[in-house]
PAFI-704618 format. One record per atom (N, C-alpha, C): atom name; residue in one letter; x, y, z. Coordinates in pm, 1 decimal, m for minus. Each point is the difference from the previous one (the first is absolute). Layout:
N
PT,ronu,lose,u,v,w
PT,CA,A,X,Y,Z $
...
END
This chain:
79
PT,ronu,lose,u,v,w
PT,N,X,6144.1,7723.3,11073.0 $
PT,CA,X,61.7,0.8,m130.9 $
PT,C,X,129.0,m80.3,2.0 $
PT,N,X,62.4,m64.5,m122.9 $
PT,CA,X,64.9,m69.7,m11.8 $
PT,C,X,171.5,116.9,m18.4 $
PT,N,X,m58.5,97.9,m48.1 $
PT,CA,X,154.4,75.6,m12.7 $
PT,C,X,m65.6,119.2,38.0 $
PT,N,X,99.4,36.0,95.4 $
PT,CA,X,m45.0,182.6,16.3 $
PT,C,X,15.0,112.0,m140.7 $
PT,N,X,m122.0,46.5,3.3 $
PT,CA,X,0.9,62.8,m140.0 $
PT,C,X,78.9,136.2,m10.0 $
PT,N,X,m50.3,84.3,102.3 $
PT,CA,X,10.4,127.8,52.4 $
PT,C,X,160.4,12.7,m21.0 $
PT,N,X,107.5,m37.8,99.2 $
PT,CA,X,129.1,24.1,56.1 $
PT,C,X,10.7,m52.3,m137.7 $
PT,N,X,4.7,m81.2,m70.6 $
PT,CA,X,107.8,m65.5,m98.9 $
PT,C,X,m66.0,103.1,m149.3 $
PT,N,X,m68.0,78.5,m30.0 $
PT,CA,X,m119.1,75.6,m60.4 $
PT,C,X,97.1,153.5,19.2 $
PT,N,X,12.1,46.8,120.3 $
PT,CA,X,29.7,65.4,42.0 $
PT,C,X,195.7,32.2,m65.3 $
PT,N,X,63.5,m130.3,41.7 $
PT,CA,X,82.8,m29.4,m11.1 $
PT,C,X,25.7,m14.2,m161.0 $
PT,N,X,m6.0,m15.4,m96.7 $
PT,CA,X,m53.9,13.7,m138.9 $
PT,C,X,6.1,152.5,m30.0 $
PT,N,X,m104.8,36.7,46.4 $
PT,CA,X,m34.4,112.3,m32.5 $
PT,C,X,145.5,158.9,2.5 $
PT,N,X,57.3,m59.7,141.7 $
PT,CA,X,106.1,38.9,54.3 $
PT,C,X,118.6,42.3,m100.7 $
PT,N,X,45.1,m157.4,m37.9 $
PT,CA,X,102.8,4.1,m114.5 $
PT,C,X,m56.5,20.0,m146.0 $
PT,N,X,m137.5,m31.2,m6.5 $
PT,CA,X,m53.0,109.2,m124.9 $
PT,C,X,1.0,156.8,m17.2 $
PT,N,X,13.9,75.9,122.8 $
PT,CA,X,39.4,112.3,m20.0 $
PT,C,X,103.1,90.9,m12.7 $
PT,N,X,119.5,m92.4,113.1 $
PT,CA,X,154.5,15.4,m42.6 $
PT,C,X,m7.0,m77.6,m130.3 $
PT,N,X,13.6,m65.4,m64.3 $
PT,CA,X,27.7,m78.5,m159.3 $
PT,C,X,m38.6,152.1,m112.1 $
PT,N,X,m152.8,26.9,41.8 $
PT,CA,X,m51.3,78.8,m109.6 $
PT,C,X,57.7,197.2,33.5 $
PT,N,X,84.4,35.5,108.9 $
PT,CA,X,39.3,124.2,71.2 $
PT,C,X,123.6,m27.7,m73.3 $
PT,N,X,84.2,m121.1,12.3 $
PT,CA,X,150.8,15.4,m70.7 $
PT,C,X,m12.6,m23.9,m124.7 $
PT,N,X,m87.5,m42.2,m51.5 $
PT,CA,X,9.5,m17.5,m167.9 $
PT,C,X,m86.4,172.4,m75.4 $
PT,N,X,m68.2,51.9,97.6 $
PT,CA,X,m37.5,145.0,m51.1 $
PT,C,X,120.6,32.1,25.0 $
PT,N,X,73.2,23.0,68.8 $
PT,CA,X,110.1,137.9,44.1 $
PT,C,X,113.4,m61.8,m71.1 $
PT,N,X,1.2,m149.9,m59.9 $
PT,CA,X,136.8,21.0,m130.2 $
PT,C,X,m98.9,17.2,m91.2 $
PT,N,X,m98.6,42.3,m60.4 $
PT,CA,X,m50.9,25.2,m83.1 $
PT,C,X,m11.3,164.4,m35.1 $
PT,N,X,85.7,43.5,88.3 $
PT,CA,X,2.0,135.5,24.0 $
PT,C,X,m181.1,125.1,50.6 $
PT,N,X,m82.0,m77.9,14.9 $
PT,CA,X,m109.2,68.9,77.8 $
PT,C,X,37.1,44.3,109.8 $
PT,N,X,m87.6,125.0,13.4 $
PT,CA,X,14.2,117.5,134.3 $
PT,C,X,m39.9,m130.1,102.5 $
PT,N,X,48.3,59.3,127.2 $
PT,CA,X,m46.1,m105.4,108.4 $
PT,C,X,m127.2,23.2,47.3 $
PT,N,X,m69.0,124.8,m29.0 $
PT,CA,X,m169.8,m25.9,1.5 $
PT,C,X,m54.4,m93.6,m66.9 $
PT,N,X,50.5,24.3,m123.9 $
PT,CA,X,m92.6,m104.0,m98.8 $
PT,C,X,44.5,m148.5,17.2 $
PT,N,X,147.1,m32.0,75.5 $
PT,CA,X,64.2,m133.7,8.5 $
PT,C,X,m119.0,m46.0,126.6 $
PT,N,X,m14.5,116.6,100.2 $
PT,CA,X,m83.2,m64.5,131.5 $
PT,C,X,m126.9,m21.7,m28.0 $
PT,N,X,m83.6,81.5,m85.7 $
PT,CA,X,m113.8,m39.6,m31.7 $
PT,C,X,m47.8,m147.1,m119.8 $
PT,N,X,108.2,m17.9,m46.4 $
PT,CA,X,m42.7,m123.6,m113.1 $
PT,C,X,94.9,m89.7,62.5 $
PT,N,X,56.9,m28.4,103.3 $
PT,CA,X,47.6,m104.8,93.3 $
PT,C,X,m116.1,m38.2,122.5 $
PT,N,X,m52.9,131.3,5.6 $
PT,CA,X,m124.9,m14.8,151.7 $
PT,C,X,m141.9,m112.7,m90.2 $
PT,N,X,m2.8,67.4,m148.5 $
PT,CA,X,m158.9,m41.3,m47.8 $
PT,C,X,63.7,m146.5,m25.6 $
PT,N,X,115.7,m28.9,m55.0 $
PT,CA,X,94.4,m116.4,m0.4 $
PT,C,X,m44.8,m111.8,76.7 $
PT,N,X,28.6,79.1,146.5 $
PT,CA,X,10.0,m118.3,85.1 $
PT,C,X,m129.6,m23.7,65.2 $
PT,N,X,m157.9,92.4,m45.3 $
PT,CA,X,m88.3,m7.9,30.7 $
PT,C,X,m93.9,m129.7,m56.8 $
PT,N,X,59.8,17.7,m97.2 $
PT,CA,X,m53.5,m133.4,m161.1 $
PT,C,X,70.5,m121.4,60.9 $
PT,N,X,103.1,33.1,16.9 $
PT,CA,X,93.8,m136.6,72.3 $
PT,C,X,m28.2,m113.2,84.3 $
PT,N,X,m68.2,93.4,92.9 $
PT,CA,X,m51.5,m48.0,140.3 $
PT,C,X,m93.4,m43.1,m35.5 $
PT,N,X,m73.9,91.2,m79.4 $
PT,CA,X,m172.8,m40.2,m21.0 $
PT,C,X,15.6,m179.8,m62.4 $
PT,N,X,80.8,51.5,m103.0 $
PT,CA,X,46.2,m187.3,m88.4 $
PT,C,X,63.2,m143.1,106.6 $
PT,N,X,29.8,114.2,99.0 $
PT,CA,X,98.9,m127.2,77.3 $
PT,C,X,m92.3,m77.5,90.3 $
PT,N,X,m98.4,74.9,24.8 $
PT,CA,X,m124.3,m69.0,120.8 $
PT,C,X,m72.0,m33.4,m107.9 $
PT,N,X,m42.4,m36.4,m102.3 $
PT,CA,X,m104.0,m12.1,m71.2 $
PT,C,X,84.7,m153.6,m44.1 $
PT,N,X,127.6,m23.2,m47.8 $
PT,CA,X,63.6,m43.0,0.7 $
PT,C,X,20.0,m93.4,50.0 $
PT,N,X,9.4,42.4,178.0 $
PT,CA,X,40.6,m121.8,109.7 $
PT,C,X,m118.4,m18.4,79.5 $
PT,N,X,m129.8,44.7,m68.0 $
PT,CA,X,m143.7,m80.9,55.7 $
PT,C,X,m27.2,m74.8,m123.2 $
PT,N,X,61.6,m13.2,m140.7 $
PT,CA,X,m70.6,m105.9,m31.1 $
PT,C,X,143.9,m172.5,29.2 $
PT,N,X,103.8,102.6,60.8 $
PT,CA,X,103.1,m129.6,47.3 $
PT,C,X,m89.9,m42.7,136.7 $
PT,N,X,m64.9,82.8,72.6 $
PT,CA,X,m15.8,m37.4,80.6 $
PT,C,X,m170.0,m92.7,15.8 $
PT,N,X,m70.4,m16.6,m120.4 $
PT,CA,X,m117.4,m46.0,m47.3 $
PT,C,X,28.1,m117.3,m20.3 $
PT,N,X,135.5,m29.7,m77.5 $
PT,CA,X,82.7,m93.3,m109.5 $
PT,C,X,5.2,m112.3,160.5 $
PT,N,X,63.0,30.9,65.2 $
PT,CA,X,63.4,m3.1,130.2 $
PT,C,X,m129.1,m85.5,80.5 $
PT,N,X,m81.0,15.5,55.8 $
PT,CA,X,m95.1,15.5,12.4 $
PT,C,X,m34.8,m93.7,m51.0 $
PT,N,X,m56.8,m3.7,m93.2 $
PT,CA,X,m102.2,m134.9,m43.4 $
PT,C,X,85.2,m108.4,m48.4 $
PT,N,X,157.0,34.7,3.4 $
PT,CA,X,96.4,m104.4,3.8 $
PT,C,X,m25.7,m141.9,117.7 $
PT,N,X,m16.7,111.9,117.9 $
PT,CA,X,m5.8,m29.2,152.0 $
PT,C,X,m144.0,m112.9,m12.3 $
PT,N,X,m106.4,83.2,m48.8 $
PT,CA,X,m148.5,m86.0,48.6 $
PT,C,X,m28.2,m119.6,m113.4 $
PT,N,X,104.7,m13.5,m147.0 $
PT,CA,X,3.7,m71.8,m44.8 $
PT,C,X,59.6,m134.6,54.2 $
PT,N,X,137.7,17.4,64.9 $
PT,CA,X,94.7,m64.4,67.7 $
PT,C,X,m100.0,m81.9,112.4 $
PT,N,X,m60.6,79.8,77.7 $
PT,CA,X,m66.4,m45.3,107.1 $
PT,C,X,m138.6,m87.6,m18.5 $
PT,N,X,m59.4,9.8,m153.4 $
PT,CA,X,m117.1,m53.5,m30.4 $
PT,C,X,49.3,m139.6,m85.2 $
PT,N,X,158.5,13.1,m23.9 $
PT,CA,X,m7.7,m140.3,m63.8 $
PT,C,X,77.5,m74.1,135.0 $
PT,N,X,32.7,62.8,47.7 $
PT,CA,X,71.1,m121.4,177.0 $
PT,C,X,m140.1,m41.2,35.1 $
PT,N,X,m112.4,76.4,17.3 $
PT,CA,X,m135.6,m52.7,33.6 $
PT,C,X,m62.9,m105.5,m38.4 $
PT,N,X,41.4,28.9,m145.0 $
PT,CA,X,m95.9,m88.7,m120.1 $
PT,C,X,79.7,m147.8,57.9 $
PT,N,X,147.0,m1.9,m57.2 $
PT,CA,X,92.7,m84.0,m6.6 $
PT,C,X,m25.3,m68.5,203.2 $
PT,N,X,12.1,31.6,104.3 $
PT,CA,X,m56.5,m23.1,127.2 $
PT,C,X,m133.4,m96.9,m5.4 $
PT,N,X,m76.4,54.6,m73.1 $
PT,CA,X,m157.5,m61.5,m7.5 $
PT,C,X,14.6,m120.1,m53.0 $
PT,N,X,79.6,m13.3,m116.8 $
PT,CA,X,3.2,m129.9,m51.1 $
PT,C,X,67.8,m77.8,m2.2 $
PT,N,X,74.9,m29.6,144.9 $
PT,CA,X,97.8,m56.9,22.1 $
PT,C,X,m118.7,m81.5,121.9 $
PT,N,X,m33.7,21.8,73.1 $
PT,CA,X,m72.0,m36.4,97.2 $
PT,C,X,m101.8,m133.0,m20.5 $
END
């Protein structure tokens, strides 16, 4: 893969749950309900962030075999 999905996914997900834990608790919610709609928070998060950075990493990707099929093309007809 062109970008690690996981750690940087992960990492996302991370500061999606501190972001959505401090904006419940000035919102005045109990800290059950702040931990549980920060946890489902950062579950959606993650899920978006790899879904996200596989189609960067698709994008990525056929960037690469495009790049490499016109040096080919452009190679061939130089000869």
């Amino acid at each position: 893969m062109v970008v690690q999905t996981r750690s940087i996914a992960f990492s996302i997900a991370v500061v999606g749950f501190f972001a959505l834990s401090i904006v419940g608790s000035l919102g005045g919610l109990s800290p059950e309900t702040c931990c549980k709609r920060a946890l489902f928070g950062a579950v959606i998060t993650y899920v978006a962030a790899v879904m996200a950075l596989r189609a960067v990493n698709m994008i990525l990707t056929q960037a690469m075999i495009a790049s490499q099929v016109d040096k080919d093309r452009t190679g061939d007809n130089e000869d």
